[in-house]
C-alpha positions as CSV (number, residue, x, y, z in Angstrom):
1,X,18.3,85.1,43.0
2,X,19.8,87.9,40.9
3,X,19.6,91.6,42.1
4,X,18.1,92.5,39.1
5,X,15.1,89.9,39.6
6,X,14.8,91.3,43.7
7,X,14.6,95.1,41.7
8,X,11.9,94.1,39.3
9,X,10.0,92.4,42.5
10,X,10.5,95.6,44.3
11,X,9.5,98.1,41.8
12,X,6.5,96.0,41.0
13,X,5.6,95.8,45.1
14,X,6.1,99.9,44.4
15,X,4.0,100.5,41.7
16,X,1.2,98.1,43.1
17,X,1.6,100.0,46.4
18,X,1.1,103.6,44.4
19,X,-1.7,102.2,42.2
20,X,-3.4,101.3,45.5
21,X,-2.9,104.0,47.7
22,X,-3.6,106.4,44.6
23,X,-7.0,104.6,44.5
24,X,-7.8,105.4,47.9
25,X,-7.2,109.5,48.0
26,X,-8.7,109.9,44.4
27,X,-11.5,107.6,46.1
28,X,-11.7,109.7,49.2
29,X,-11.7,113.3,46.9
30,X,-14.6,112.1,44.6
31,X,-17.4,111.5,47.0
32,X,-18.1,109.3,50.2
33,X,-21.1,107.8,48.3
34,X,-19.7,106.6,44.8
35,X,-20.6,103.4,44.9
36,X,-24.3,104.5,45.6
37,X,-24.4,106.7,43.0
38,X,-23.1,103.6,40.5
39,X,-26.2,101.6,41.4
40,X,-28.7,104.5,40.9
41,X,-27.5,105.8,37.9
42,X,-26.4,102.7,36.2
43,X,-30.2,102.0,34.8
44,X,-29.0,101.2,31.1
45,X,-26.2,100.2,29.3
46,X,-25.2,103.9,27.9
47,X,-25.5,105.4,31.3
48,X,-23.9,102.2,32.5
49,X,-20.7,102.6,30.5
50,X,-20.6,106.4,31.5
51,X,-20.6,105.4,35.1
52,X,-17.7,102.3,34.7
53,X,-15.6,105.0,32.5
54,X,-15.8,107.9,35.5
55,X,-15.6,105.3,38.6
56,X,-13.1,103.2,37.2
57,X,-11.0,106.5,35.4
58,X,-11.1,107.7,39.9
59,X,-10.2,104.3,40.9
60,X,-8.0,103.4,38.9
61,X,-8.5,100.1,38.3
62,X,-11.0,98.1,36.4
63,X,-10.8,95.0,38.1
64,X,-11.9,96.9,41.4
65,X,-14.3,98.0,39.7
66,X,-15.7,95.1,38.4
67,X,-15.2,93.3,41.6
68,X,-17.7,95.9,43.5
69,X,-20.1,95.2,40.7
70,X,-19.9,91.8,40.9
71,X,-21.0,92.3,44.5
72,X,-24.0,94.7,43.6
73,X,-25.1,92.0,41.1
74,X,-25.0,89.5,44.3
75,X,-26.8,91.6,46.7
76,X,-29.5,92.3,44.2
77,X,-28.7,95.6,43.9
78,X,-27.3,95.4,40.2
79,X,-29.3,93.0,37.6
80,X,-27.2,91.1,35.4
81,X,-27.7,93.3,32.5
82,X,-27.0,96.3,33.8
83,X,-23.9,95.3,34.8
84,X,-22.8,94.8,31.4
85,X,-22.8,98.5,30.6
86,X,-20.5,99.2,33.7
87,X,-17.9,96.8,32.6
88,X,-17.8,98.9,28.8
89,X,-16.7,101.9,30.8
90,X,-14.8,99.7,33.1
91,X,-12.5,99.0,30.1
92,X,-12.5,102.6,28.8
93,X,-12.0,104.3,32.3
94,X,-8.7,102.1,32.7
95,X,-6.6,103.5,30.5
96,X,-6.1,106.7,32.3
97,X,-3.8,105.2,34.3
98,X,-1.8,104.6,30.9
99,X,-1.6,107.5,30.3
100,X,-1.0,109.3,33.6
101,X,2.3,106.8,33.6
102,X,3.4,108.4,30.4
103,X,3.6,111.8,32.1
104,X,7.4,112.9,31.6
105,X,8.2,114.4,35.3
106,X,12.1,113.9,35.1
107,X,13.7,114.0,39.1
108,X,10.5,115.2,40.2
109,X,9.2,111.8,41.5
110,X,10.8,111.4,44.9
111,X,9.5,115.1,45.7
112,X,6.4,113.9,44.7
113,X,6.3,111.3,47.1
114,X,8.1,113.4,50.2
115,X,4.9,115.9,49.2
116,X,2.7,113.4,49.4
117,X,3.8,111.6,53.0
118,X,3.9,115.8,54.2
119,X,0.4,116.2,53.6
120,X,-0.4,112.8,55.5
121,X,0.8,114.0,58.8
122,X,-1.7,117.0,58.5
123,X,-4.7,115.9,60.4
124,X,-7.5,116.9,57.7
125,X,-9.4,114.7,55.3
126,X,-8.6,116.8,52.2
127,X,-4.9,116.6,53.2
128,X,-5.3,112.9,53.6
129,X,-7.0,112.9,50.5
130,X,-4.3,114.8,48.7
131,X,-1.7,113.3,50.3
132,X,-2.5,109.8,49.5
133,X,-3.2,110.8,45.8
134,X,0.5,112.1,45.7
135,X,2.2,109.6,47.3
136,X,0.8,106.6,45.0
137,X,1.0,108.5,42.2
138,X,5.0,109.8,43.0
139,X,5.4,105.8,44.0
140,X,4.1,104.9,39.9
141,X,6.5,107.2,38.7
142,X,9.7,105.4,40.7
143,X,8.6,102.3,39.7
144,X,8.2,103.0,36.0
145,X,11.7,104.6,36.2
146,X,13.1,101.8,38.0
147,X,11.1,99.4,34.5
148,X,13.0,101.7,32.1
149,X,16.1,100.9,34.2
150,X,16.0,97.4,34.9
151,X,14.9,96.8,31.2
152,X,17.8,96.6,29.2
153,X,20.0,94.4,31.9
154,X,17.2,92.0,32.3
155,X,17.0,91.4,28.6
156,X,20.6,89.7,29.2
157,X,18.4,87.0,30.9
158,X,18.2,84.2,27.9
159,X,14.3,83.9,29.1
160,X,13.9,87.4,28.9
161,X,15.4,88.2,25.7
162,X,13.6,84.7,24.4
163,X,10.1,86.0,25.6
164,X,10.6,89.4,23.8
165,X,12.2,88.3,20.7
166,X,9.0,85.9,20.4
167,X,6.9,88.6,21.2
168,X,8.1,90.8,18.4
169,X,7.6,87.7,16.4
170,X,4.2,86.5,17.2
171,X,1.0,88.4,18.2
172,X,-0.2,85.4,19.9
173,X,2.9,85.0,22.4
174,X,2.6,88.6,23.4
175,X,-1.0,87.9,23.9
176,X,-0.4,84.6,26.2
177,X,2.7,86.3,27.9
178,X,0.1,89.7,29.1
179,X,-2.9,87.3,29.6
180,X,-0.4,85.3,31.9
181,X,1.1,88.3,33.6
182,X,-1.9,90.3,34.6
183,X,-3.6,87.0,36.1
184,X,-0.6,86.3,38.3
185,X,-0.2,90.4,38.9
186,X,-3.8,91.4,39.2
187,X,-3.0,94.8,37.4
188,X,-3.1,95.1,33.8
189,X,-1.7,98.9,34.5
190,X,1.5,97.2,36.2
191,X,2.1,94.7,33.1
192,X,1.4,98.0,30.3
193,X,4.0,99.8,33.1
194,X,6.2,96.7,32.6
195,X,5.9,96.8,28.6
196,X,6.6,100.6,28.5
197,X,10.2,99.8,30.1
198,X,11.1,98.2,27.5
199,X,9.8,99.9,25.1
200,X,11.4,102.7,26.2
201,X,15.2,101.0,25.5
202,X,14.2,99.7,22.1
203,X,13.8,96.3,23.3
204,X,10.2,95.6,22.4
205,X,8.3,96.9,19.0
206,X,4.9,99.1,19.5
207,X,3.4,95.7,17.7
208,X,4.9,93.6,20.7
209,X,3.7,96.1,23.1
210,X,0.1,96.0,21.8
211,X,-0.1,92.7,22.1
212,X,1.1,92.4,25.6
213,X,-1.7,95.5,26.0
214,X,-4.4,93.3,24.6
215,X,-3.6,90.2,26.4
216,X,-3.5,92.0,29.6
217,X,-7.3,92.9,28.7
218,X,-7.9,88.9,28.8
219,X,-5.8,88.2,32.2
220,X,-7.8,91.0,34.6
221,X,-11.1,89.2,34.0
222,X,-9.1,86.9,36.7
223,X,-10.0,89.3,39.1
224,X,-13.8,89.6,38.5
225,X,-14.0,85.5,38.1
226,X,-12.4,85.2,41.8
227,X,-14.7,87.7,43.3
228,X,-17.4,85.7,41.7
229,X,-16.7,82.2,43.3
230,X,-19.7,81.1,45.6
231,X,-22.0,84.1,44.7
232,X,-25.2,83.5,43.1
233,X,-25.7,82.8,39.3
234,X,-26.2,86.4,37.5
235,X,-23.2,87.4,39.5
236,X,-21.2,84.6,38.0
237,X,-22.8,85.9,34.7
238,X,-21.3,88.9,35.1
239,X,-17.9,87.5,35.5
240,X,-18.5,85.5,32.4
241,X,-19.8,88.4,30.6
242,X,-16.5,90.3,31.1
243,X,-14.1,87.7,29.8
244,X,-16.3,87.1,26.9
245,X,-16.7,90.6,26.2
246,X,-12.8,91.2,26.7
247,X,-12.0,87.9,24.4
248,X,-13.8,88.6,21.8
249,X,-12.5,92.3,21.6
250,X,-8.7,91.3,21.2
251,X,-10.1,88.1,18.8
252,X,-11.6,90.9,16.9
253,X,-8.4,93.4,17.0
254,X,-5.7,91.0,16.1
255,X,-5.9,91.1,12.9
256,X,-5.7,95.2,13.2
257,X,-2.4,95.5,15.1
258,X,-0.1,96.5,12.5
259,X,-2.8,99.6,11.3
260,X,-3.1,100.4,15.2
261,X,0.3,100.8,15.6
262,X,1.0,103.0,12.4
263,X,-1.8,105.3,13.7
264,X,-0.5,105.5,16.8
265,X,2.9,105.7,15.3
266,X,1.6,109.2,13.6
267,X,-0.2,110.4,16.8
268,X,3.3,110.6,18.5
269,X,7.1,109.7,18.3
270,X,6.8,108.3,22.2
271,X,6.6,104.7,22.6
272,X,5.5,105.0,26.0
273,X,2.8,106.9,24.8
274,X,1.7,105.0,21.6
275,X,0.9,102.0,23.9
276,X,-1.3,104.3,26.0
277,X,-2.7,105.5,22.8
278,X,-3.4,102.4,21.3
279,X,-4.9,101.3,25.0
280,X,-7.2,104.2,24.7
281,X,-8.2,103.6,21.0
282,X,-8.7,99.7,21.4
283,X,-10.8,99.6,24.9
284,X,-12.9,103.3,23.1
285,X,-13.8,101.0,19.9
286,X,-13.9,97.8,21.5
287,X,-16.7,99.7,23.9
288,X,-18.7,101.3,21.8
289,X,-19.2,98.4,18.9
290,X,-20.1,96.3,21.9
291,X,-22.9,98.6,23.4
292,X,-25.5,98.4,20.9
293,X,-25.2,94.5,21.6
294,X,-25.3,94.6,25.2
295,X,-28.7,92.5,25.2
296,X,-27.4,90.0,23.0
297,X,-24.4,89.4,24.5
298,X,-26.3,88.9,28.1
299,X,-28.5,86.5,25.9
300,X,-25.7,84.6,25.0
301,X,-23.8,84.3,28.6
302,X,-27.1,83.1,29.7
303,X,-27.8,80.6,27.1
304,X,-23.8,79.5,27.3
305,X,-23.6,79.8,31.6
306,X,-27.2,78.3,32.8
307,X,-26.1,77.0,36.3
């Protein structure tokens, strides 16, 4: 195996290693009882999508939180339709991460990191806290410099550069290519991370990036699906409710791409940050047209999903 493959592994390993541990000290500085608070505040589908956007935007990552409500829903402690309103803010709260790995920190990423492991050793819980919230976040910042890096002599793969040249060329293969990625990965954040390195050296277009982006939408309702397996039937729903919800948001979008992109094209002259942009925009519309249709769309994943 090429070095250049073992890198791409290892910075991947990184960031997923940062995204996680990043989860756990913003988890630990927000409150001991957040997942309480998500089942008694969580009573309709606007509160609902407040609570997924500030519990996923703390976790950083939608699929874990989609994967705790699945087993609310399970327990009986979640219904079905509340759930729905969660997974709106779910899919807005993610793209903070987006945009936090946009954040233009030059050297600073190893101190980060050496900061972060410091404050570890101190025997407090706000130290821990901290300390675990530096180190993953200093560990996303290597690994999207080590994307950026890797980008431009993996593109002399002939199955790299095929993949992207198709992806510039078709909406649908960088659709397939993120849905594909992000099942396999388990991080929609990592495969945006991976598109922003090439985006970075000019290798991929903002129209190829957004598509990846919107496919990766598709491929984390993986997650939610596995965490659903042997539970009862609303939590199944609510599995099926997410990758309906999250297919027929890029279905509706596609035809969109090319004004997203020349809005976010005008917003900024940063590649890395039009695709967090056009994250932000797409998940912040996709939500909000959905929420007045919340009971309809648990209507229909109950007429479609009956056992």
């Amino acid at each position: 195996m090429s070095k250049d493959i073992v890198w791409f592994c290892v910075f991947i390993a990184i960031f997923m290693f940062g995204l996680s541990v990043m989860r756990i000290g913003l988890f630990q500085l927000s409150s001991d009882k957040l997942k309480e608070q998500l089942v008694k505040i969580a009573g309709n589908p606007i509160k609902g999508l407040l609570v997924g956007t500030i519990i996923t935007a703390l976790l950083q990552s939608s699929s874990a939180v989609m994967v705790i409500t699945v087993g609310f829903v399970t327990a009986g402690l979640l219904t079905f339709r509340q759930s729905i309103g969660i997974m709106l803010g779910a899919n807005i709260g993610t793209t903070v991460t987006a945009e936090l790995m946009t954040i233009e920190i030059g050297d600073a990423a190893v101190p980060i990191v050496l900061l972060g492991f410091i404050l570890l050793l101190i025997p407090r819980k706000i130290f821990f806290s901290l300390g675990t919230t530096f180190l993953g976040l200093g560990s996303i910042f290597v690994a999207m410099k080590g994307f950026a890096s890797l980008s431009a002599s993996l593109y002399s793969y002939p199955i790299v550069e095929t993949i992207l040249l198709n992806t510039n060329n078709s909406t649908f293969v960088g659709i397939g290519m993120g849905s594909i990625l992000t099942a396999f990965i388990h991080s929609s954040s990592a495969v945006i991370g991976i598109a922003m390195g090439f985006l970075h050296n000019h290798l991929l277009t903002i129209e190829g990036g957004i598509a990846i982006m919107l496919g990766s939408n598709i491929g984390t309702c993986v997650t939610a699906l596995f965490a659903s397996f042997g539970a009862n039937i609303d939590a199944k729903r609510t599995a099926y409710a997410h990758i309906w919800l999250n297919v027929f948001g890029v279905l509706l979008f596609i035809p969109f791409i090319p004004h997203l992109s020349l809005v976010v094209e005008h917003l900024t002259t940063s590649l890395d940050l039009q695709l967090a942009h056009a994250s932000v925009i797409f998940n912040i519309i996709c939500s909000l047209i959905a929420l007045p249709f919340t009971n309809s769309l648990s209507n229909f994943v109950i007429r479609v999903h009956k056992v």
